[in-house]
C-alpha positions, 0 to 999 in steps of 0.5 A: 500500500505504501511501498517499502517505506516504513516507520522509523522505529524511533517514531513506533517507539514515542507513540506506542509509549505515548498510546500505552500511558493513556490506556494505562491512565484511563484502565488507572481510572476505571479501576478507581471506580470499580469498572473492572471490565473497562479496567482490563481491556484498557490494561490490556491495550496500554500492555500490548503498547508498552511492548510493542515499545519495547520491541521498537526500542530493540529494532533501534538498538539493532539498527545501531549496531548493524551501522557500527558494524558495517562501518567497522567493516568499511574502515577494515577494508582498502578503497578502490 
């Protein structure tokens, strides 16, 4: 649908932690009330955001060290 482009990860990363503090804030506040079923389902989502953040936050560190690699590589070898 949009090619090969994608999101950088450190974009996933700031919304899917921005996303997981609300839903943990309104699942927070349910529980306040005693709506234990809107306290889930809100737990659940701020839970599958806050690891979605982790994954991207690993994607990055990834990234880096492939790009240091490389560079390591690139400065290792004679130029043409």
């Amino acid at each position: 649908m949009f090619g090969n482009r994608r999101v950088p990860p450190h974009v996933v990363f700031l919304l899917s932690l921005l996303l997981a503090a609300v839903c943990l804030f309104i699942a927070f506040r349910y529980g306040q009330v005693s709506h234990w079923l809107p306290t889930a389902l809100w737990g659940g989502l701020g839970l599958w955001f806050a690891v979605d953040a982790a994954r991207s936050y690993g994607w990055a560190q990834q990234r880096k060290r492939d790009q240091a690699s490389k560079a390591a590589q690139d400065a290792g070898q004679p130029k043409r």
